[in-house]
N, C-alpha and C positions, 0 to 999 in steps of 0.2 A: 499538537504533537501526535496523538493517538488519533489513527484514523488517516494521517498524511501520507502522500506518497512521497520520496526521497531519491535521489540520485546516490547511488554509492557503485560506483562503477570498477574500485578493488574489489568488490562480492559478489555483484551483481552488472550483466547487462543491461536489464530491465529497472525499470521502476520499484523500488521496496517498498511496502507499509510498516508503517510502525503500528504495533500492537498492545503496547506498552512503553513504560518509561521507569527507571529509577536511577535518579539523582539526574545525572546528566546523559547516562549509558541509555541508547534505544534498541528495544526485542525488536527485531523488525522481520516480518515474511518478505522471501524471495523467491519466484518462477522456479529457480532451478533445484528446490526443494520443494516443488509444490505446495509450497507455504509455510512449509516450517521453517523455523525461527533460530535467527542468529543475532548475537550482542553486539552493537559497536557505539565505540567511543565520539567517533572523529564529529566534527560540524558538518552536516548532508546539506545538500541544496534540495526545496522542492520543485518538486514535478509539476508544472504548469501547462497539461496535456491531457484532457479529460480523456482522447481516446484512449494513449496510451496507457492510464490508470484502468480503464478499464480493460484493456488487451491482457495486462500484467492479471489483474483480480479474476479472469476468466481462465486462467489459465492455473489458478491455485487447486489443489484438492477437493473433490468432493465435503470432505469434515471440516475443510476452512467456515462455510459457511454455518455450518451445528457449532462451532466452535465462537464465532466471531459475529453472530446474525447482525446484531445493532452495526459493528461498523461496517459490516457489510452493507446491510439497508441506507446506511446514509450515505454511505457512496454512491448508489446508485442512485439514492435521491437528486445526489446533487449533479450527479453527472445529468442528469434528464433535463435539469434544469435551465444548466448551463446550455446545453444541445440546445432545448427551444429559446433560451435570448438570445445565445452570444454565437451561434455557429450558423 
């Protein structure tokens, strides 16, 4: 959950992260707030598009990543990763 990207295309164009979780409700960052954070309820699909998780997380604020370092770093872990097996 934390750390995933999501399709929510009522809020968002782009890919969200979620940043958090309580109960069933996900804080998730969106592009068009530079990362800040908004609530939603509904069931998300995720995002199975390493680029595009990265297009979206490149294009969040400067303080997303002072704010967020760890899920930041394992995003980029795993995108590298993915790149050298699977692409």
């Amino acid at each position: 959950m934390i750390g995933t990207f999501y399709w929510d295309l009522q809020h968002s164009e782009w890919p969200v992260l979620c940043v958090s979780s309580q109960n069933e409700d996900l804080l998730l960052s969106k592009v068009e707030f530079g990362g800040d954070y908004y609530w939603s309820t509904g069931p998300l699909e995720p995002v199975n598009n390493v680029v595009q998780e990265l297009e979206a997380i490149g294009r969040f604020g400067d303080w997303f990543y002072k704010e967020h370092k760890d899920i930041y770093q394992k995003i980029i872990v795993e995108a590298l990763y993915t790149i050298k097996h699977f692409l």
